[in-house]
C-alpha positions as CSV (number, residue, x, y, z in Angstrom):
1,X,0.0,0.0,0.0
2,X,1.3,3.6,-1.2
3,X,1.8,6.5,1.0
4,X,-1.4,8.1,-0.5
5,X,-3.5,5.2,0.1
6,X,-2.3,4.9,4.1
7,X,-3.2,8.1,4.7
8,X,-6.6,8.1,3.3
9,X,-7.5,4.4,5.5
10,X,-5.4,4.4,7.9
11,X,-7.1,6.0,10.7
12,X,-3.8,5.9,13.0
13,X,-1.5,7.7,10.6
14,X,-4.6,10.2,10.0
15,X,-4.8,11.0,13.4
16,X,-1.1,11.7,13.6
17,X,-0.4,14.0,10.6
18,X,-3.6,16.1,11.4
19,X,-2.9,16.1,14.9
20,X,0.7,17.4,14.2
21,X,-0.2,19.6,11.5
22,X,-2.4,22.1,13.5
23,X,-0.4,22.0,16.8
24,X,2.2,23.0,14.5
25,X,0.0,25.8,12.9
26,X,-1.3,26.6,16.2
27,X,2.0,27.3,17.0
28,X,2.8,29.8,14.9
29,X,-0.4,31.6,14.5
30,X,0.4,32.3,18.0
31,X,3.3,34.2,16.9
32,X,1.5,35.7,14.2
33,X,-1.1,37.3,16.6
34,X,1.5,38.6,18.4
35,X,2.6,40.2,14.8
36,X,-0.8,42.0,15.0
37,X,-0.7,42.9,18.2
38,X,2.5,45.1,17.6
39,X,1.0,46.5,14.6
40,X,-2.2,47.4,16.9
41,X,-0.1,48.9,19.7
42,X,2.2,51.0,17.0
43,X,-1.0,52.4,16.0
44,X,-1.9,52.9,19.7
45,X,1.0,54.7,20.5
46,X,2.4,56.1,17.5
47,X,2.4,59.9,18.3
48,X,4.3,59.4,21.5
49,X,7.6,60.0,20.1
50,X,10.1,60.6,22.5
51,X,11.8,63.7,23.5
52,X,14.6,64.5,25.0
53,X,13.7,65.4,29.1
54,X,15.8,68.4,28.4
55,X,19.4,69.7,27.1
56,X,22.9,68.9,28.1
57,X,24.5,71.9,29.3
58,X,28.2,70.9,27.6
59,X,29.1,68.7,24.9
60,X,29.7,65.2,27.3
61,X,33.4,63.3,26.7
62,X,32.2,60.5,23.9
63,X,34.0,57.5,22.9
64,X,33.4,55.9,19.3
65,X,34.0,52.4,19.1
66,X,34.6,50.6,15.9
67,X,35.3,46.9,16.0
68,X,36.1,45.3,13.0
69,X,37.1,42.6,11.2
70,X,39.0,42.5,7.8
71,X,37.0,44.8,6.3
72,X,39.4,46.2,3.8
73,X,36.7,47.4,1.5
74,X,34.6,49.9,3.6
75,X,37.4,50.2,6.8
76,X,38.5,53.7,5.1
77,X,34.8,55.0,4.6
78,X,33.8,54.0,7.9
79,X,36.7,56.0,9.6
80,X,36.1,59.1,7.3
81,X,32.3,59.1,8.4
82,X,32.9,59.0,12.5
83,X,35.9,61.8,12.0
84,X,33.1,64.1,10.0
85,X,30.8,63.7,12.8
86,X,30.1,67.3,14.4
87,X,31.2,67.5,17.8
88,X,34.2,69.2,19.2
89,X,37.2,67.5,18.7
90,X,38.6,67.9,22.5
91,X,35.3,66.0,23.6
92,X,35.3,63.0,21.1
93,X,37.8,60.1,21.1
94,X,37.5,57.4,18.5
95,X,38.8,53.9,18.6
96,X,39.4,51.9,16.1
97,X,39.5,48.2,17.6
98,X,40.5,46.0,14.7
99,X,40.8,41.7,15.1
100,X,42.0,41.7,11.5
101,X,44.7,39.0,9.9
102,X,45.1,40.5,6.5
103,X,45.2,44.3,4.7
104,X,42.5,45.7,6.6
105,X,45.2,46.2,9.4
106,X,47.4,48.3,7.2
107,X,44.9,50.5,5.9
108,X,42.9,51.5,9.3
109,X,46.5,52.2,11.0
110,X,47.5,54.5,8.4
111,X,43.7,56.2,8.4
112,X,44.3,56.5,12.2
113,X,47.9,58.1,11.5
114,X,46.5,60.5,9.2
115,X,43.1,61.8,11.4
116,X,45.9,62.1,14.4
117,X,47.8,64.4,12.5
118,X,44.6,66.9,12.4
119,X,44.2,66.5,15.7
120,X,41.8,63.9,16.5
121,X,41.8,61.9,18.9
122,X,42.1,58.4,17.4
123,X,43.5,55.5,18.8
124,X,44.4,52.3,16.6
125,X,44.4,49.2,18.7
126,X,44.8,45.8,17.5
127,X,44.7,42.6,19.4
128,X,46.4,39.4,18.9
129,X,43.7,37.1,19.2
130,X,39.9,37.2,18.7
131,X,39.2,36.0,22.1
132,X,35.1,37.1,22.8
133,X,35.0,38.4,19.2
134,X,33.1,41.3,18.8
135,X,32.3,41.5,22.4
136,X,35.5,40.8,23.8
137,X,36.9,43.8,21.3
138,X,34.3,45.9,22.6
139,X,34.9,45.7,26.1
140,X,38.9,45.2,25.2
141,X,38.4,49.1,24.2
142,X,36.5,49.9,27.4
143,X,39.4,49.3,29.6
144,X,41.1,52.7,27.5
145,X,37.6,54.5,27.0
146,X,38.0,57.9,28.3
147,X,33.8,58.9,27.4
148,X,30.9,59.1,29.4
149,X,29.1,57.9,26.7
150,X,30.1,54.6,23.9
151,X,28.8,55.0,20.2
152,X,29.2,51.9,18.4
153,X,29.4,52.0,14.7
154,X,30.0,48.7,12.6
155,X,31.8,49.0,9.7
156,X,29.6,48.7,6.8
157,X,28.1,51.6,8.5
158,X,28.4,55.8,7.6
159,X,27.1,57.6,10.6
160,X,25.6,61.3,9.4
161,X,27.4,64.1,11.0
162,X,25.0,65.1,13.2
163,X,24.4,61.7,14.4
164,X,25.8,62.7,18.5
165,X,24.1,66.1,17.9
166,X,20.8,64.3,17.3
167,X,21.4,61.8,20.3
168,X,22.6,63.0,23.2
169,X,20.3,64.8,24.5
170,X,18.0,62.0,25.2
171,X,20.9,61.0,28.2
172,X,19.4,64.5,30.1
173,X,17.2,62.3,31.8
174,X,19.7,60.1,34.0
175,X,17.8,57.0,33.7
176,X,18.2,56.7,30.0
177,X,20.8,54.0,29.1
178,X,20.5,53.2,25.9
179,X,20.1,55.6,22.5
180,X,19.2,53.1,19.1
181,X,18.6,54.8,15.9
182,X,17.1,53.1,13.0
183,X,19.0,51.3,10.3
184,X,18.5,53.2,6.6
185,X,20.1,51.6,3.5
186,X,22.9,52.8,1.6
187,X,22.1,49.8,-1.1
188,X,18.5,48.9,-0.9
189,X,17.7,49.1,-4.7
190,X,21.1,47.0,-5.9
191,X,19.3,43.9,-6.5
192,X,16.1,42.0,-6.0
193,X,17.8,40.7,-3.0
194,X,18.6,43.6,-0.9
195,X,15.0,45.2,-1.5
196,X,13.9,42.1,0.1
197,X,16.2,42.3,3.2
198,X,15.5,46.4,3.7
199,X,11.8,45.7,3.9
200,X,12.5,42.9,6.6
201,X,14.7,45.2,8.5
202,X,12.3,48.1,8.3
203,X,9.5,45.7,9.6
204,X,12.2,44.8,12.6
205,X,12.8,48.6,13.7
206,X,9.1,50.5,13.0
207,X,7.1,47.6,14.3
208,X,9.2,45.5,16.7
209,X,12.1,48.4,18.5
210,X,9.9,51.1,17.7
211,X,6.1,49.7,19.0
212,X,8.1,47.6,22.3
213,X,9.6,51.5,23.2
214,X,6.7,53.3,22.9
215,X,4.7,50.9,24.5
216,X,7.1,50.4,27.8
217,X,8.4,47.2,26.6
218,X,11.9,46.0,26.6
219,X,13.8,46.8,23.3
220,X,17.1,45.6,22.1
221,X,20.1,47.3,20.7
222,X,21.0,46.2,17.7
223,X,24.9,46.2,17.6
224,X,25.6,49.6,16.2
225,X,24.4,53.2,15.5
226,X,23.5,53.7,19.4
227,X,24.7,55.0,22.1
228,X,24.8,54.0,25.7
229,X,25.8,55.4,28.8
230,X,29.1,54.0,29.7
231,X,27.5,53.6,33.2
232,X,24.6,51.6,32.3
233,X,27.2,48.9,30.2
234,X,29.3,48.7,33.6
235,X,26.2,48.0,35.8
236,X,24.3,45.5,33.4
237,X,28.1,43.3,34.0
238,X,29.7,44.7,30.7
239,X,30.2,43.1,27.5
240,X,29.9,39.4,27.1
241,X,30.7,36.7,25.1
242,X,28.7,33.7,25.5
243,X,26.3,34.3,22.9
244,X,26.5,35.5,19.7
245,X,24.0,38.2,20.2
246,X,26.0,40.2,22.8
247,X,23.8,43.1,22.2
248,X,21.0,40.9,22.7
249,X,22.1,39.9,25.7
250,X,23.8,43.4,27.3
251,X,20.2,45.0,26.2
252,X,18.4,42.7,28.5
253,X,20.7,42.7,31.4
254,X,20.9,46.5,31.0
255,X,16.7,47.2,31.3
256,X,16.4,44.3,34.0
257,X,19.0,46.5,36.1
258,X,16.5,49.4,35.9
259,X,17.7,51.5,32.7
260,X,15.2,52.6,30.4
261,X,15.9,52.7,26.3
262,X,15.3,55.1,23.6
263,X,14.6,53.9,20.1
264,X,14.3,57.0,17.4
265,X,12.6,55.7,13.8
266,X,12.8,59.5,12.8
267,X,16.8,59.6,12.5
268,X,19.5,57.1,10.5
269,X,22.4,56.1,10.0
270,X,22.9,54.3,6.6
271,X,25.0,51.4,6.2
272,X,25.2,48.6,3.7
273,X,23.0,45.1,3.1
274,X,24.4,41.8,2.4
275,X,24.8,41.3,-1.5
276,X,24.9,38.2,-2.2
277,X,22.5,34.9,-0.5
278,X,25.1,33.1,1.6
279,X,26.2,36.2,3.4
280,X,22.7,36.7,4.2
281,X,22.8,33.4,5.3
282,X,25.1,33.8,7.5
283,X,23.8,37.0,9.3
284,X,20.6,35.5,9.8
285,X,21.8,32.5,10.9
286,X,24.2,34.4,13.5
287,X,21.5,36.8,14.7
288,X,19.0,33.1,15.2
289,X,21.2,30.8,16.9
290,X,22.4,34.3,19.1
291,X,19.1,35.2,19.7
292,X,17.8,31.1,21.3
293,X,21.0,31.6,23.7
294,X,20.3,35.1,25.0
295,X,16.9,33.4,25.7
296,X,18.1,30.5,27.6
297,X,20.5,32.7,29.5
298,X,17.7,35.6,30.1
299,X,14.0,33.9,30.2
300,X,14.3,32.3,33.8
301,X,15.5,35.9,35.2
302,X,13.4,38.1,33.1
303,X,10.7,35.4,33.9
304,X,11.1,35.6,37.6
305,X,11.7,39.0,37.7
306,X,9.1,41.6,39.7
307,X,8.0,42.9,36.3
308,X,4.8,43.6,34.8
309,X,3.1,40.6,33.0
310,X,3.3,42.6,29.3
311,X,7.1,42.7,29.9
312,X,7.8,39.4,30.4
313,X,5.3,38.5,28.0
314,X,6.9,40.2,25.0
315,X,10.3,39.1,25.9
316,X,9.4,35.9,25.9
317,X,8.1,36.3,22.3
318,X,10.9,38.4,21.3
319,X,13.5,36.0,22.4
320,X,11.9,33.1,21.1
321,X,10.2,33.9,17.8
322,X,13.1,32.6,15.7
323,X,11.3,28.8,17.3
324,X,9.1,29.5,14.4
325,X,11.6,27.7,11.6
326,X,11.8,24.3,13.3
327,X,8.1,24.6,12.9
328,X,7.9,26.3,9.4
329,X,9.6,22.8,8.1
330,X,7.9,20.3,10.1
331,X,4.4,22.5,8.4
332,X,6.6,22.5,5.3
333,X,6.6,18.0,5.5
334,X,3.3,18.3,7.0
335,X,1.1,20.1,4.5
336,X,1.0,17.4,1.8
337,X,0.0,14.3,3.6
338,X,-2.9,17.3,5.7
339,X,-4.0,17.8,2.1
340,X,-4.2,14.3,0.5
341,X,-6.3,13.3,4.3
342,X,-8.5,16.0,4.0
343,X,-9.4,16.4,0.2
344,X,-12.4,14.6,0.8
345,X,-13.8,17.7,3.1
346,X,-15.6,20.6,1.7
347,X,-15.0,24.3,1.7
348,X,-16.6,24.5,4.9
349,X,-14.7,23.3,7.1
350,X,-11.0,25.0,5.3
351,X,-12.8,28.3,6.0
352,X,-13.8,27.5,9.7
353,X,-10.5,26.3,10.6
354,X,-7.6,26.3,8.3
355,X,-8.7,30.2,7.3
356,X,-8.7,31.6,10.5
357,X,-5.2,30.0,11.5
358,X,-3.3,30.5,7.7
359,X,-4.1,34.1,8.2
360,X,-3.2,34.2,11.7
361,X,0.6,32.5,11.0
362,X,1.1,34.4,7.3
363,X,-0.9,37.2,6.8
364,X,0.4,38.8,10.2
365,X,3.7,39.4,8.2
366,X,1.9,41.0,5.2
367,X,0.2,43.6,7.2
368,X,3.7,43.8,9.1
369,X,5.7,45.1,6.7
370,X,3.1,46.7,4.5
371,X,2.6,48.9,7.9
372,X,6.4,49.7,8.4
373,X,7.0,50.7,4.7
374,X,3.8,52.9,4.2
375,X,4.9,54.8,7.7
376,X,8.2,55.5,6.6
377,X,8.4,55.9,2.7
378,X,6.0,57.7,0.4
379,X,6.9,55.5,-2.4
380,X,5.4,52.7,-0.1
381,X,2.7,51.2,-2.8
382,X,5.7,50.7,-5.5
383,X,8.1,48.9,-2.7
384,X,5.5,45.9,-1.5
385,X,5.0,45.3,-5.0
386,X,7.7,42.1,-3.7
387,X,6.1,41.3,-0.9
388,X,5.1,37.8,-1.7
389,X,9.1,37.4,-2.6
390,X,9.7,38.8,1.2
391,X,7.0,36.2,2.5
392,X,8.9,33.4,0.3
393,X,12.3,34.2,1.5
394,X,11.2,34.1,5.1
395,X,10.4,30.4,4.7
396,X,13.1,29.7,2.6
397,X,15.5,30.7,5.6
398,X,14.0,27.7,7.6
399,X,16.2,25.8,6.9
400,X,19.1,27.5,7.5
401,X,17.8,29.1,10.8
402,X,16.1,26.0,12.4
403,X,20.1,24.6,12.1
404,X,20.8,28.0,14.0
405,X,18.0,27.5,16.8
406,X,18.8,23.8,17.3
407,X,22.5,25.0,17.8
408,X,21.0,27.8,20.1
409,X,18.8,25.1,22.3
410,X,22.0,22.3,22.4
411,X,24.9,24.5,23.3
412,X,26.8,23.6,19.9
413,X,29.6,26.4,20.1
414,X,30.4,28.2,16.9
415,X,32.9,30.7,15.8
416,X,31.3,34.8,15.3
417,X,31.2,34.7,11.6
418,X,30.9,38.4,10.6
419,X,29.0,39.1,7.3
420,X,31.5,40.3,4.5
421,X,30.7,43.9,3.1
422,X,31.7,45.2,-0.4
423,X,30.9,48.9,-0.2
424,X,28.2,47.7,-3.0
425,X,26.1,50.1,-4.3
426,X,23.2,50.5,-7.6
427,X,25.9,50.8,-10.7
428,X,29.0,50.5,-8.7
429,X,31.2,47.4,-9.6
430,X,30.3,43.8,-8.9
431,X,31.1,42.0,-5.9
432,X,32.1,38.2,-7.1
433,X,35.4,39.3,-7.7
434,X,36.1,40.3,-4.4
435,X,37.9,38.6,-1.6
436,X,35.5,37.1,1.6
437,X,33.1,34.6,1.0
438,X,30.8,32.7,3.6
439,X,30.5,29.1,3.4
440,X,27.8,27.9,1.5
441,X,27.4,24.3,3.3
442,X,24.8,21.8,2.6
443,X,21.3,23.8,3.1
444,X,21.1,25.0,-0.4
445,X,20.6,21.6,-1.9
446,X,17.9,20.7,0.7
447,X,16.2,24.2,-0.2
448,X,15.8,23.2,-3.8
449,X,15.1,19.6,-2.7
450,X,11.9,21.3,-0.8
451,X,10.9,23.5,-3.2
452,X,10.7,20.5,-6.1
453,X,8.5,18.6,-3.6
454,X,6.2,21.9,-3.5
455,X,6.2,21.6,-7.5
456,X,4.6,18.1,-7.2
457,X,2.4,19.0,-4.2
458,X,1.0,22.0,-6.2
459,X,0.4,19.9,-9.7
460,X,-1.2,17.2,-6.7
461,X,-3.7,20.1,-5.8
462,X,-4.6,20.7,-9.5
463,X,-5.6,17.7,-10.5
464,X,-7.8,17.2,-7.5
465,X,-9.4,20.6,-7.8
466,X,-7.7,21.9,-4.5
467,X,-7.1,25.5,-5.6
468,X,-7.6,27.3,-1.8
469,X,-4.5,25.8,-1.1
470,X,-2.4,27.0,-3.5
471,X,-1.3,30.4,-3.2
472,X,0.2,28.8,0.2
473,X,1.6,26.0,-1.9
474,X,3.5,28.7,-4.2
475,X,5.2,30.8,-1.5
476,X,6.7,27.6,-0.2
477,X,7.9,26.3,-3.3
478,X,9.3,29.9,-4.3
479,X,11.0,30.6,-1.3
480,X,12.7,27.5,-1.0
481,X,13.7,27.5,-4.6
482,X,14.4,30.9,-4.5
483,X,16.5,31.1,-1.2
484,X,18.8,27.7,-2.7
485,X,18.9,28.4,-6.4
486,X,20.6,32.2,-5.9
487,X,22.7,30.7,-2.9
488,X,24.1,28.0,-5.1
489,X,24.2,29.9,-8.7
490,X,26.5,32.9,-7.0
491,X,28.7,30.4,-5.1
492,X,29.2,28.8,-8.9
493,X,29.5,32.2,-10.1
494,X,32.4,32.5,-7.9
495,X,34.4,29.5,-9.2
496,X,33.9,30.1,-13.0
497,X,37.2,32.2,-13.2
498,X,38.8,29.1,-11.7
499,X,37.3,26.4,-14.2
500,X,39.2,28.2,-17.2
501,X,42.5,28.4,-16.0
């Protein structure tokens, strides 16, 4: 007896998918009315932008912190940016704190060398070893921070000038620890790609740090562009290293010490998006696995902590919502043998109960981002013309993140692999030929492999006249075809040089 035939006698096995397939979907339309809950509480709340409690009466002592990386391409533009920000010279040191092995170490000492000479004050400092990473860098440079305050810039980013002037008056109230400005994109229209990931990241910092601020929820910093009160780091137990989202993880640490945070979606700071799949990959799969330790190293104190009940409630969705790819690929193996069981029922009983929880678990992200990009760009109507692609990539990174969250859960220790930048922009010059690459590994193959089966499910609900299901059946097979074919077609890209030689 087939497959097809066991699932449409055998009672057992029919139990068992069905059963599984809407816990599963309960699951995450769980998640996905939390999704419109923010949206409902940024509407709720939306014209309670904060201001500053009053002024500083001098310009405070700031230290700028730049870790980095072997970032030979964007290393010069970075350092340019923080020495044209406008504050007074005798009130601003800059560090350059640089784990490099190769060029990147030549070029940021002889940028450091040449701002000295005008007078800055500019420190280069290299260590020998990457012990802690980014984290151990950080607070490496704390130990010879001379400011009262610490802006952290990555180095794909190009703070504006008058990033500080914009900032630092927020830190007039002395319970503020914590200054986060909202990512813009210096390359959002280079390819269909990075449109897709500046519409995720606008739905992360409108609707997610934006709507947890302004409603008195915990919000995160995100690793750069903010600012924090050199006090508040020091108190919270200073940079750490046993997770991979060490911003994650100070954030929390910082608010449950009694600091309060300030997220501004009305100033940027531009910086660049991943170019290419894999290093998308990889940033994603950083910020999941990071983001499943930070929760098993914060939920039992934020859980037991004498907080109110909407606090603890959204940190326990914000720390755990990347759970949601596990279950996006045990709904991914569990929607065929659902829909071969139940293509005997009528339409009746899809729109009583598989209606209610589909839109629940998927539309939640359309109104998400559709909300983020009409509130912050008048050209909103011609940038969600992708959003289906946006939907598709989300469940095409299952695969790769649910690797990242199982990692997260079992303590499997991993390197900080930092995504590569390019200094890519519309028309400028390609990237392929261009030194860092990150490891493409085996998830690409199963990606395709998923989207294929998606094919054959999709002609399956043709020929029986299943058409409801099959916008849902598309975005799966997309994304994962999508998400695998670009990640394996620009890691070939990269070795056709080498085939002809």
């Amino acid at each position: 007896m087939d497959l097809i035939s066991q699932l449409q006698h055998n009672d057992s096995l029919r139990y068992a998918v069905l059963t599984g397939y809407f816990v599963v979907l309960s699951i995450l339309s769980l998640y996905g009315v939390h999704r419109y809950q923010l949206v409902y509480l940024y509407f709720k709340h939306r014209d309670k932008r904060p201001q500053p409690l009053g002024r500083l009466q001098r310009p405070p002592r700031v230290t700028v912190q730049l870790p980095l990386f072997n970032e030979v391409y964007v290393v010069e533009r970075l350092i340019d940016s923080v020495c044209a920000l406008e504050y007074p010279k005798g009130r601003l040191q800059i560090q350059v704190l640089d784990d490099s092995n190769d060029d990147t170490r030549r070029i940021a000492a002889r940028k450091v060398r040449e701002y000295a000479r005008q007078g800055f004050d500019i420190q280069y400092v290299h260590r020998k070893d990457r012990r802690g990473f980014k984290a151990g860098a950080l607070q490496h440079g704390m130990q010879s921070a001379s400011g009262e305050f610490i802006a952290i810039f990555d180095a794909d980013f190009v703070p504006r000038p008058e990033m500080l002037q914009r900032t630092l008056d927020y830190f007039s109230d002395p319970q503020v620890g914590m200054v986060q400005v909202r990512w813009d994109h210096l390359n959002w229209d280079y390819s269909l790609l990075t449109r897709v990931q500046s519409i995720l990241l606008d739905g992360h910092f409108v609707l997610e740090s934006g709507t947890r601020n302004l409603s008195g929820r915990f919000f995160n910093f995100n690793g750069t562009a903010g600012i924090w009160r050199r006090q508040a780091i020091e108190e919270a137990g200073g940079w750490q290293h046993d997770t991979l989202t060490e911003d994650l993880d100070l954030s929390y640490r910082a608010q449950l010490a009694g600091w309060k945070f300030v997220f501004l979606s009305d100033f940027t700071a531009p910086a660049e998006i991943p170019v290419d799949m894999n290093s998308f990959k990889s940033q994603q799969f950083r910020w999941a696995k990071g983001s499943i330790q930070t929760a098993r190293k914060m939920l039992p104190r934020i859980l037991t902590a004498r907080l109110p009940a909407k606090l603890k409630l959204e940190a326990f969705y914000h720390l755990t919502a990347n759970i949601s790819y596990p279950l996006m690929i045990l709904l991914s193996l569990l929607l065929f043998p659902a829909l071969v069981i139940r293509l005997e029922h009528g339409w009746v009983e899809l729109m009583l109960i598989d209606l209610p929880l589909f839109t629940a678990a998927t539309f939640s992200v359309s109104s998400f981002y559709l909300v983020s990009q009409r509130e912050i760009y008048s050209d909103w109507r011609r940038r969600i013309k992708i959003l289906p692609l946006v939907l598709g990539v989300g469940i095409g990174l299952s695969i790769n993140n649910a690797r990242a969250v199982f990692e997260g859960l079992f303590k499997v220790d991993s390197p900080f692999v930092r995504t590569p930048k390019f200094s890519i922009r519309k028309g400028s010059d390609g990237w392929r030929g261009k030194r860092y690459r990150a490891r493409i590994g085996w998830a690409p193959l199963l990606e395709i492999m998923l989207g294929l089966y998606y094919v054959a499910v999709i002609l399956y609900a043709i020929s029986h006249s299943h058409f409801f299901s099959l916008p849902f059946l598309v975005l799966f097979a997309g994304g994962y075809l999508y998400t695998g074919w670009l990640s394996l077609s620009q890691s070939l890209a990269l070795l056709r040089p080498s085939f002809g030689r």
